[in-house]
C-alpha positions in Angstrom: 111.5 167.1 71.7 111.9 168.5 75.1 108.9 169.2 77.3 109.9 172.9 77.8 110.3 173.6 74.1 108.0 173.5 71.0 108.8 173.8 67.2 109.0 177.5 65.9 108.7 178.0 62.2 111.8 177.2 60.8 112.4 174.1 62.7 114.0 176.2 65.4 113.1 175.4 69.0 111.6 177.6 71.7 110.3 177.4 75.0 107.1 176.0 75.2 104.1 177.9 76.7 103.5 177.5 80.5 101.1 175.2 81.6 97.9 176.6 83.4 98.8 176.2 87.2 96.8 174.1 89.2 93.6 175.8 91.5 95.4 175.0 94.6 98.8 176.1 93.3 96.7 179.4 92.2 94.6 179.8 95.6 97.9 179.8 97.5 100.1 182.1 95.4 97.0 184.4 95.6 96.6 184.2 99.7 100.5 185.2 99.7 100.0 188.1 96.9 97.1 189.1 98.9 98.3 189.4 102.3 101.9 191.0 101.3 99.9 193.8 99.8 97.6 194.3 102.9 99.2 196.8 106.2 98.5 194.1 108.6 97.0 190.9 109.3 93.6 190.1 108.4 90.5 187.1 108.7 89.7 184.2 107.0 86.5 185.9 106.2 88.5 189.2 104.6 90.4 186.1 102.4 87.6 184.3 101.2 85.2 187.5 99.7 88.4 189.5 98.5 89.8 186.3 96.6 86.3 184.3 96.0 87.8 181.1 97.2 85.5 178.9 98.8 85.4 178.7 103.2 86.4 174.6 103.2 89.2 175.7 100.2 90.5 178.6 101.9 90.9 176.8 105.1 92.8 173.9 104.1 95.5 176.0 102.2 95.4 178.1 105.4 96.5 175.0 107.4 98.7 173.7 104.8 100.6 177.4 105.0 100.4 177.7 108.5 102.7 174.6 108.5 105.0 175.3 106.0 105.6 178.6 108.0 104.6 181.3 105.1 101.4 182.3 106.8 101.3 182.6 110.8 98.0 182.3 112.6 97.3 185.1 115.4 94.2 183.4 117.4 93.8 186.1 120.0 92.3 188.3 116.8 91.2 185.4 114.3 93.5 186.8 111.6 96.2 185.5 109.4 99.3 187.5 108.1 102.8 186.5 106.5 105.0 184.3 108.4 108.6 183.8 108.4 108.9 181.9 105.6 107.3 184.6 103.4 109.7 187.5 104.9 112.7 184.8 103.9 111.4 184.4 100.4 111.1 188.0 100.0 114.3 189.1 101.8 116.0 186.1 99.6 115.1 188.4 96.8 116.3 191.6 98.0 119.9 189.9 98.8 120.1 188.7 95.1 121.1 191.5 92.3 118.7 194.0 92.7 119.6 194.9 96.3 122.7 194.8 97.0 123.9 196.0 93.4 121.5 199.2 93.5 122.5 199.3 97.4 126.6 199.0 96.7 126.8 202.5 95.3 124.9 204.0 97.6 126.4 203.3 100.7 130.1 203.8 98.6 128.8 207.5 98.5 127.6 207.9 101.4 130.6 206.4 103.1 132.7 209.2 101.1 130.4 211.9 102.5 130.6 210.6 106.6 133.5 209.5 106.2 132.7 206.3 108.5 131.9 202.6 107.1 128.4 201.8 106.3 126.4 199.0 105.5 122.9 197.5 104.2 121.2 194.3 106.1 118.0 192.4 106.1 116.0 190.1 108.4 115.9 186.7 108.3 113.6 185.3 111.1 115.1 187.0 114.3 118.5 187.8 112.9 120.0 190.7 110.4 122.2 189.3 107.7 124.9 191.5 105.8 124.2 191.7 101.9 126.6 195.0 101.3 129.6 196.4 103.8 131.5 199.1 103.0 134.4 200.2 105.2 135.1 204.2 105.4 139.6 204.6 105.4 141.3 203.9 108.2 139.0 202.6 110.3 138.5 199.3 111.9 137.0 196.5 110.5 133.7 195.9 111.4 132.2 191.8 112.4 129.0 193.3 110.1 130.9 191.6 106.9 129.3 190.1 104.0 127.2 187.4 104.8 127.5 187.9 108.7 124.3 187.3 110.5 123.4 188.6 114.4 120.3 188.9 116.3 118.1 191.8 115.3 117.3 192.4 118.6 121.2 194.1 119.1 121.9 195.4 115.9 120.9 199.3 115.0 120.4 197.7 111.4 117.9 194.9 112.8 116.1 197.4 115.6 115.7 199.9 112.5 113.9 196.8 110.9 111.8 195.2 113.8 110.3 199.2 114.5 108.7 199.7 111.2 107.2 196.1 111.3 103.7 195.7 112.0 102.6 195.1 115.7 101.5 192.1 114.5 103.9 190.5 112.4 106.4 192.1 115.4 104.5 189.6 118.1 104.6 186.3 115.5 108.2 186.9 115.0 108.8 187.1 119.0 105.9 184.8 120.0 107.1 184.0 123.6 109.7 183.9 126.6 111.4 180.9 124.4 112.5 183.9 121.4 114.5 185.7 124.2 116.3 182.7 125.5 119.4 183.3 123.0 119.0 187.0 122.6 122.9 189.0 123.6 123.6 190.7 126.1 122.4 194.6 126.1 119.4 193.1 123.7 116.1 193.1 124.8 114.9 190.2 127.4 111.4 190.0 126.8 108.6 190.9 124.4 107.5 194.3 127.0 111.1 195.4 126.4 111.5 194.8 123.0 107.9 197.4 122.7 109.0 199.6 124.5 112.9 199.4 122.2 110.5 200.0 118.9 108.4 202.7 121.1 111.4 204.7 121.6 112.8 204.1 118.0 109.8 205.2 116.2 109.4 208.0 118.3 113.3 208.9 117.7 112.8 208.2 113.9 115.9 205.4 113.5 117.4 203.2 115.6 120.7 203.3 117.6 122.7 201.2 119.4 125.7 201.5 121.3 128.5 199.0 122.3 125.8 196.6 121.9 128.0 194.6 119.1 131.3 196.3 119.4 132.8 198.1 122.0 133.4 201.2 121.6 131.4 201.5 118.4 128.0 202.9 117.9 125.4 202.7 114.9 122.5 204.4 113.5 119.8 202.9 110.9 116.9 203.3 109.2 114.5 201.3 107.4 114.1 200.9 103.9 110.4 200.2 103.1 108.7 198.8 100.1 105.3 200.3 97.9 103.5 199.1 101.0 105.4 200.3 103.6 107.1 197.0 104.7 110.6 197.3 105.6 113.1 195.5 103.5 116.2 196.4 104.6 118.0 199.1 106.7 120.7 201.0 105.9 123.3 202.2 108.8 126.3 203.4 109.8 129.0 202.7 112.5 130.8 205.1 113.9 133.7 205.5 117.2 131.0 206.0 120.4 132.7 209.3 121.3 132.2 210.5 118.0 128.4 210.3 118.4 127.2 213.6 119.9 124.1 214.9 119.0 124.9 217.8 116.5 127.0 214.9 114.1 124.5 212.0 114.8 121.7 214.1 113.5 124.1 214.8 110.1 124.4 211.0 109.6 120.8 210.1 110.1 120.1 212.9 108.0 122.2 211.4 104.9 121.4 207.9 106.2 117.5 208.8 105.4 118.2 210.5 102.6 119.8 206.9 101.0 117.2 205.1 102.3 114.9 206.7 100.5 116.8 206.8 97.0 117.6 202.9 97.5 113.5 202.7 98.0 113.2 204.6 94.6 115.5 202.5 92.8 114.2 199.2 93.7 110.8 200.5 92.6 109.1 201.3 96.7 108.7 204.7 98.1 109.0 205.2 102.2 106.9 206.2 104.1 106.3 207.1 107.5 
């Protein structure tokens, strides 16, 4: 008989109970449920009296994640939060079924009431890839396709993204001068100007950019955020530049947010801030 099945009454086969994980398997997949559910980073010290795992324990399967790139290391504050890895486990996720098929609708809808093409993206590492694209009649198609990744650091949808993170998880995604080196033209050129881009888009309340990735064209976003306010996608929509004066730009964020927030309901978050 299979390993992964076990005789049912009957003679009929089912799967077999799952066997109890190991303690390291268990210590790690608690560190990572842990810190996803925390605002910000936190210390080793926080770790070892929430989860009761001993110091020498906790430390070697901080190490051992450190590596592997699902928990990042901030020395100047002796804390640990989620790395890259993490986000790309939990973005590979939202890409799947439950995103972009609760997503599709929405942005169909909202592309009927804008009457521009709109689309939903979410951050892998330092770049915004394309999980839904839907493109208003008779415009132009967009390079924001299916599948299409480009830099956060240009994109409204990636800006929108890279303002409601954490300053924290901000600075171990853009750790140094080397982060900037590929980074597009009109994109930020160093961490003090990307702080003072998510200054400025907080402040505005979403993100916008401007012939950044097409001439000619402009785009607004906002986040989508999760139970715990961590951003998980962004929702946006590209419009002609001369089209964007202030009166109908505040119109589509309006009916941008107002998505955002349903798609947060319907994958089980609420947004916030």
């Amino acid at each position: 008989m299979d390993d992964a099945q076990e005789a049912a009454p009957g003679g009929v086969r089912r799967p077999a109970r799952a066997r109890p994980a190991t303690p390291a398997v268990d210590q790690a997949l608690a560190i990572l449920t842990h810190l996803a559910r925390q605002r910000g980073p936190v210390t080793a010290g926080h770790l070892a009296t929430a989860l009761r795992i001993p110091r020498a324990s906790l430390y070697r399967q901080l190490a051992s994640m450190v590596d592997h790139g699902y928990v990042v290391h901030l020395p100047e504050e002796s804390r640990y939060g989620l790395g890259v890895a993490a986000y790309e486990l939990g973005s590979g996720y939202s890409r799947q079924q439950p995103l972009s098929r609760l997503g599709a609708p929405l942005i169909a809808g909202l592309v009927d009431r804008v009457g521009e093409s709109a689309h939903l993206a979410v951050l892998e590492g330092r770049d915004v890839v394309y999980v839904v694209e839907q493109r208003a009649p008779r415009r132009p198609m967009l390079i924001t396709d299916v599948g299409v990744r480009l830099s956060a650091l240009v994109t409204a949808s990636g800006r929108a993204i890279l303002a409601a993170l954490p300053h924290a998880q901000l600075r171990a995604t853009f750790p140094g001068p080397a982060a900037f080196e590929s980074a597009p033209q009109g994109a930020p050129r160093s961490y003090r100007e990307l702080k003072e881009l998510v200054r400025v888009t907080r402040a505005r309340g979403y993100s916008w950019e401007d012939g950044s990735v097409t001439e000619g064209l402009a785009s607004v976003a906002v986040p989508v955020r999760d139970h715990a306010g961590w951003p998980v996608a962004a929702l946006a929509v590209t419009f002609p530049s001369e089209r964007g004066d202030d009166t109908w730009r505040e119109r589509v964020v309006e009916a941008v947010t107002r998505d955002a927030d349903e798609l947060a309901r319907r994958i089980g978050a609420r947004r916030t801030g």
